[in-house]
C-alpha positions as CSV (number, residue, x, y, z in Angstrom):
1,X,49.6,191.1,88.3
2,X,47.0,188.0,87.9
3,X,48.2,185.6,85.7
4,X,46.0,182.9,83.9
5,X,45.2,180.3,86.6
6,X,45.0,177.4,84.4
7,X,48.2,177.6,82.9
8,X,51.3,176.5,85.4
9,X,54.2,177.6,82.6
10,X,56.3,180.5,83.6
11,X,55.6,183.9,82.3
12,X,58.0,185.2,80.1
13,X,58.2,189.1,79.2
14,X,60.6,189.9,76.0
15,X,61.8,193.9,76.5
16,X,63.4,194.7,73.0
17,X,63.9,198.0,71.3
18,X,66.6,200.1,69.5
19,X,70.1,200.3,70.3
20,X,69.8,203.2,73.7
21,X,66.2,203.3,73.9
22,X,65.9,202.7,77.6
23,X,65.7,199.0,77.6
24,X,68.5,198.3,80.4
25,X,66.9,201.6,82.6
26,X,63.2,199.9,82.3
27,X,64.7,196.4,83.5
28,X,66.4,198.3,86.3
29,X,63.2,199.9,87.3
30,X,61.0,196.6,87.1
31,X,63.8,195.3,89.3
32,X,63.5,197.6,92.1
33,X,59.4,198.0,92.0
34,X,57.7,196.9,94.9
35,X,55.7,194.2,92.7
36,X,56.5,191.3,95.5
37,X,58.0,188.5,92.5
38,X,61.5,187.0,92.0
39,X,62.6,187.3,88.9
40,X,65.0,185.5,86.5
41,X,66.7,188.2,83.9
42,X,68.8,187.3,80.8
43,X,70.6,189.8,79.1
44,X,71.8,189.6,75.9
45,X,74.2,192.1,74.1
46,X,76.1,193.2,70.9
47,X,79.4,192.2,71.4
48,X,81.9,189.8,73.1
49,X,82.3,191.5,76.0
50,X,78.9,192.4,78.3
51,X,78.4,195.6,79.4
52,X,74.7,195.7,80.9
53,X,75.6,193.0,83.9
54,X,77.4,196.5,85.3
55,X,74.4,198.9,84.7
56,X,72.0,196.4,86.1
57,X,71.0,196.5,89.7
58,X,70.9,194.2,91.9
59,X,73.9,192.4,90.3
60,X,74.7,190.5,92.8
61,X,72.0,188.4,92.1
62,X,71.9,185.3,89.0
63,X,72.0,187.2,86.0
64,X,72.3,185.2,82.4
65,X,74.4,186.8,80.2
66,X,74.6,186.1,76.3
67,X,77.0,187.7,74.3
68,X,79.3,187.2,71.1
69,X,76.2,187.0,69.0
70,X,72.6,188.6,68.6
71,X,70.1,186.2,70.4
72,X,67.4,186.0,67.3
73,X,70.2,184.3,65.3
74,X,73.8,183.0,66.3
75,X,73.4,182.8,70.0
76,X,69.9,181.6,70.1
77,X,71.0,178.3,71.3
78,X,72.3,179.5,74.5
79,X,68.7,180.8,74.7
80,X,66.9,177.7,75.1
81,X,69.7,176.0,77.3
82,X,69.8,178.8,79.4
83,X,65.5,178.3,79.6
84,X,66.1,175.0,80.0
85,X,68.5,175.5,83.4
86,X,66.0,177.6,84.7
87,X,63.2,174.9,84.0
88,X,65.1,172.4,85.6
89,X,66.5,174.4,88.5
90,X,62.2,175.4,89.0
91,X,60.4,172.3,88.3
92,X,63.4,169.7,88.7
93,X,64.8,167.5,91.2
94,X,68.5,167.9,90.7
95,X,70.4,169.6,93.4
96,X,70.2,172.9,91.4
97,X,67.1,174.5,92.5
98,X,65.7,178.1,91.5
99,X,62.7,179.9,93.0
100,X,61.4,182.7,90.5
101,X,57.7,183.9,89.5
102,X,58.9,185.0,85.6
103,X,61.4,186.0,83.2
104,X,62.3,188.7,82.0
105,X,64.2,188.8,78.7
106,X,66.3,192.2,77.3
107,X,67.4,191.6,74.1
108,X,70.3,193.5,72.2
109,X,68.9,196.6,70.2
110,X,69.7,194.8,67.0
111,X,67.4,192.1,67.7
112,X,64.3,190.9,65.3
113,X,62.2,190.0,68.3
114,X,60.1,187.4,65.7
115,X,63.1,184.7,66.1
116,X,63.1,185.2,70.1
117,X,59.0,184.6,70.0
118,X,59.2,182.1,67.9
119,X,61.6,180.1,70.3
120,X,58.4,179.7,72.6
121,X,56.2,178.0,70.1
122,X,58.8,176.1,68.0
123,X,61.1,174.1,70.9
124,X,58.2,171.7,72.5
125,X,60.5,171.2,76.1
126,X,60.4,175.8,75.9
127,X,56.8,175.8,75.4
128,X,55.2,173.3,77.8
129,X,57.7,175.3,80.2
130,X,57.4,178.8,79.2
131,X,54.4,180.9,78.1
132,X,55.3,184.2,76.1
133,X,53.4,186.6,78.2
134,X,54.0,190.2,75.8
135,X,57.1,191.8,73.7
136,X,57.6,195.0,75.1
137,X,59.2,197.8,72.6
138,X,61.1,200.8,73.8
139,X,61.2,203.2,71.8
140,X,63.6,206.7,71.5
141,X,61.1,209.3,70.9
142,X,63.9,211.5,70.1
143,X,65.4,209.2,67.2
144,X,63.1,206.9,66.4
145,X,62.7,208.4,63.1
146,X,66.2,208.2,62.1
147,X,66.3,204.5,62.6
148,X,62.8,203.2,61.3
149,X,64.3,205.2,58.4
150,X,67.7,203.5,58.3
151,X,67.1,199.7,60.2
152,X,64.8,197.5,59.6
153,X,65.4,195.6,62.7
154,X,63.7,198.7,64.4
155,X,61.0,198.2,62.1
156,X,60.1,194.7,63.3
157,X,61.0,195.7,67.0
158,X,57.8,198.2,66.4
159,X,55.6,195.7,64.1
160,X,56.0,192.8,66.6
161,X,55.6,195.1,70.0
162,X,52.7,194.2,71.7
163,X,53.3,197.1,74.5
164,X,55.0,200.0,72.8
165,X,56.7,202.1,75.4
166,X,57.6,205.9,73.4
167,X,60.2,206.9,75.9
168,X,62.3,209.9,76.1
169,X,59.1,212.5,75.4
170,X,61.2,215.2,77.4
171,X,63.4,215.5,74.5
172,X,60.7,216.3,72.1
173,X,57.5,218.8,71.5
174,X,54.2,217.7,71.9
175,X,53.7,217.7,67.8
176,X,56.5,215.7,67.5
177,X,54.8,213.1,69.5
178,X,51.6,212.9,68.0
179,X,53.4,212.4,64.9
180,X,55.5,209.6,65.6
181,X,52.8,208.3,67.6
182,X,50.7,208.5,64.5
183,X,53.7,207.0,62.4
184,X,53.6,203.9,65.4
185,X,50.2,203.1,65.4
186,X,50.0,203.2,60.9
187,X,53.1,200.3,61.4
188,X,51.2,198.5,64.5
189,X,47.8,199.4,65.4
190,X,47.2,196.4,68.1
191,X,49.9,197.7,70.6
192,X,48.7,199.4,73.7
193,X,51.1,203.1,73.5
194,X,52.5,204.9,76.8
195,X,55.2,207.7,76.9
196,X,57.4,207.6,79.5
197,X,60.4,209.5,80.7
198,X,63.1,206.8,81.8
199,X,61.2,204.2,80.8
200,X,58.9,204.5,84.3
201,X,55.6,203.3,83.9
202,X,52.9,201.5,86.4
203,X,54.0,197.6,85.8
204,X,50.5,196.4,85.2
205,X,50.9,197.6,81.7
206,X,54.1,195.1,81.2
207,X,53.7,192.2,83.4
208,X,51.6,190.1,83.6
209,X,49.5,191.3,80.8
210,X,48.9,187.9,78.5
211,X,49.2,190.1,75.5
212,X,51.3,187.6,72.8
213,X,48.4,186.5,70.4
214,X,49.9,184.1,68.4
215,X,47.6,184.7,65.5
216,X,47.6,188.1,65.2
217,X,51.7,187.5,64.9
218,X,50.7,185.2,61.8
219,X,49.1,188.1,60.2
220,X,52.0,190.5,60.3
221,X,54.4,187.8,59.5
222,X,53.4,184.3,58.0
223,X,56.2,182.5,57.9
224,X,56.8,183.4,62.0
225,X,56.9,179.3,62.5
226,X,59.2,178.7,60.1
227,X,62.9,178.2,61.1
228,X,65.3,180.6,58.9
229,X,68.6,182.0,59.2
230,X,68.2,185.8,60.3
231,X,70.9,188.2,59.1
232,X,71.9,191.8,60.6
233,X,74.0,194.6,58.9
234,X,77.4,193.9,58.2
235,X,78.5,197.2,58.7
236,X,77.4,197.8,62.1
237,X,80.0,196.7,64.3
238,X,81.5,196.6,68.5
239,X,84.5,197.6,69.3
240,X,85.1,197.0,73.4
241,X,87.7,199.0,75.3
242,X,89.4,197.6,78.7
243,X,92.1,199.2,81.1
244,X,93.3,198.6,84.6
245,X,95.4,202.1,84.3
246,X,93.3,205.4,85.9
247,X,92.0,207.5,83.2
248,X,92.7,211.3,82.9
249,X,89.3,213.1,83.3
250,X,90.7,215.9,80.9
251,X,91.4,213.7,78.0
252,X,88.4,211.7,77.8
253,X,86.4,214.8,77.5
254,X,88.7,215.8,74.9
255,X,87.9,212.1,73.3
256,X,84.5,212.2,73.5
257,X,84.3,215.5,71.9
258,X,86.5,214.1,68.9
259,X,84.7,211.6,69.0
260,X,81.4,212.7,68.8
261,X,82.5,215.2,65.9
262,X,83.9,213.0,63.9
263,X,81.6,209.7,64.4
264,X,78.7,210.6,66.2
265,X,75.9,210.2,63.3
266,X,77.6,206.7,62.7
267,X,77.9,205.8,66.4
268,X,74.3,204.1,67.6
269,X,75.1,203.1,71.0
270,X,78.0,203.5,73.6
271,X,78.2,202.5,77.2
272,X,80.1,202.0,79.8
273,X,82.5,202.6,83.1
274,X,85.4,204.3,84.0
275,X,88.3,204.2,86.1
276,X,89.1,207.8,86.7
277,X,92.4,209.3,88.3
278,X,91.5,210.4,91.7
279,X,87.4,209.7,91.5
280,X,86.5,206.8,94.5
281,X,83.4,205.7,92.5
282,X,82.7,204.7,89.0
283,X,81.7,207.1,86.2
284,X,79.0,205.5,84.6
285,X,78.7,207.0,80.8
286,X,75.9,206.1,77.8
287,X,74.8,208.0,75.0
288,X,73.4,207.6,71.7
289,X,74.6,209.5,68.8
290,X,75.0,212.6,69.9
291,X,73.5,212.8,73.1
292,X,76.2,212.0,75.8
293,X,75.7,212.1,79.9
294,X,77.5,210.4,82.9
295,X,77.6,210.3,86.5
296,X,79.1,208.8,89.4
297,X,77.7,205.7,90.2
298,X,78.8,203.3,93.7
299,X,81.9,203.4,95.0
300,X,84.6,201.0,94.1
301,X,84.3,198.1,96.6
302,X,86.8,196.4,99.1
303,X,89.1,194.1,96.8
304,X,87.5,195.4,93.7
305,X,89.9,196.3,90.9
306,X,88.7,199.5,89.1
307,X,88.9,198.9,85.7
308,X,87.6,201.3,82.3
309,X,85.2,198.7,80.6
310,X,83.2,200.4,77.9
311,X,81.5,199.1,74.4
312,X,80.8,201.3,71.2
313,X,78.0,199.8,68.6
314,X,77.4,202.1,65.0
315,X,78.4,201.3,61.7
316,X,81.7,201.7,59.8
317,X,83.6,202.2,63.1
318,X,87.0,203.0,62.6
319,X,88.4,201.0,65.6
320,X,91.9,201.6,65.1
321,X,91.2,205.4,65.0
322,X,89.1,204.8,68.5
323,X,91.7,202.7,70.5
324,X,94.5,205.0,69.1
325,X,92.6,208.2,70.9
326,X,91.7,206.3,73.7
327,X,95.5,205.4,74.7
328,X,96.1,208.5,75.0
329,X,93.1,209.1,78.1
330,X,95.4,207.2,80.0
331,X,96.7,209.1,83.0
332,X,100.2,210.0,83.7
């Protein structure tokens, strides 16, 4: 994945997309391709409490987390020190050093990617360091309707994309492709389109790729320079759910069901682990509105205390409704 020769700053790739798109399975996957680069990942989330550090593999290694706050807006800050560390711990002399070819950015599914771009062009320390290599947009070929209707973050994931990954295109027919594919390319005509089935695709379409134009990002939105507050929905909201106590397998089911009856068109995103009664590994479980799955995942390790650490992201949640049914999957 050649990258310019003549410019020393370090590539930066921006994956962004809609609240369960794929985002965290397409970071996992360029994780574990055989592309021969170290990279540096920050993760952001929706929340005070990070769930993604869990679902990402290779763990072990540095990840930045960034939570409490969306990173276009109230934890953008953290942003630029955090690319600043890495600068340092690359190019500095201080006893913190860092070897890494790029980084790779995945932003919350609530995020206006324009604020996170405009970070590389606005901060001079950020852009001597950093280049802004492309925005990659995941996108839910099997809701994506539903929320360019309802958001307009995902509007502006889609406008400012310049890789558009439509993922998921098992879930739907083929003419429910071309349509939304037709819908993609009438709201951003410049982005290269794939499909892709969990978010798998041959990297040399994402990395590497040199595919932020600056100018063409002044066309779609002139006042991308200019520093502003950005806002989000106030009625979409986390609620974060932690126990040490085993869970009964029975009566989550029975919970999710509920659950999904009673607040799955308001419920965007959930994810998550759990600590069930009599299982050695972790149940990993994610869904998106309706669509639920889980699986075991590794085994608990030596010294590890299994704990049930799980985040639910929609709007008008009724969190006292939630943790009041979720006491009761605690086993006897």
């Amino acid at each position: 994945m050649p990258e310019a020769i003549q410019d020393p700053r370090i590539p930066v790739s921006v994956l962004t997309g809609f609240l369960g798109a794929g985002k965290t399975t397409l970071l996992n996957y360029i994780l574990t391709a055989d592309h021969g680069q170290k990279i540096a990942v920050i993760v952001n989330e929706f929340g005070e409490v990070g769930i993604d550090n869990q679902l990402v593999v290779g763990a072990d290694e540095e990840i930045f987390e960034m939570n409490n706050g969306c990173i276009c807006c109230t934890v953008r800050g953290d942003l630029i020190r955090i690319l600043g560390d890495l600068a340092e711990a690359k190019f500095g002399k201080g006893k913190r050093k860092a070897d890494f070819d790029r980084v790779v950015i995945e932003t919350t599914g609530l995020a206006d990617p324009a604020p996170v771009a405009q970070t590389f062009f606005v901060d001079p320390e950020i852009a001597d360091r950093f280049k802004l290599d492309a925005i990659v947009t995941v996108v839910d070929a099997k809701h994506a309707d539903q929320h360019l209707d309802e958001g307009h973050e995902a509007q502006e994931q889609v406008a400012f994309a310049d890789v558009l990954l439509l993922n998921k295109t098992d879930l739907v027919s083929e003419e429910e492709l071309q349509k939304l594919e037709q819908r993609l390319r009438s709201m951003n005509s410049a982005a290269k389109l794939h499909r892709t089935r969990q978010s798998q695709i041959d990297l040399q379409h994402v990395l590497g790729i040199n595919a932020f134009d600056l100018e063409q990002k002044l066309e779609i939105d002139p006042g991308f320079l200019e520093e502003e507050d950005h806002e989000h929905d106030d009625e979409v909201t986390s609620v974060f759910f932690r126990e040490t106590r085993p869970l009964d397998l029975n009566q989550v089911e029975l919970f999710i069901n509920e659950w999904l009856a009673e607040h799955g068109a308001d419920t965007f995103r959930y994810k998550g682990v759990l600590n069930i009664k009599g299982a050695k590994q972790r149940i990993v479980f994610q869904g998106i509105h309706m669509l639920f799955a889980s699986y075991p995942d590794r085994a608990w390790k030596p010294g590890e205390v299994p704990v049930s650490e799980f985040v639910v992201i929609g709007r008008n949640l009724d969190e006292q409704w939630f943790r009041e049914q979720f006491a009761r999957c605690v086993a006897s």
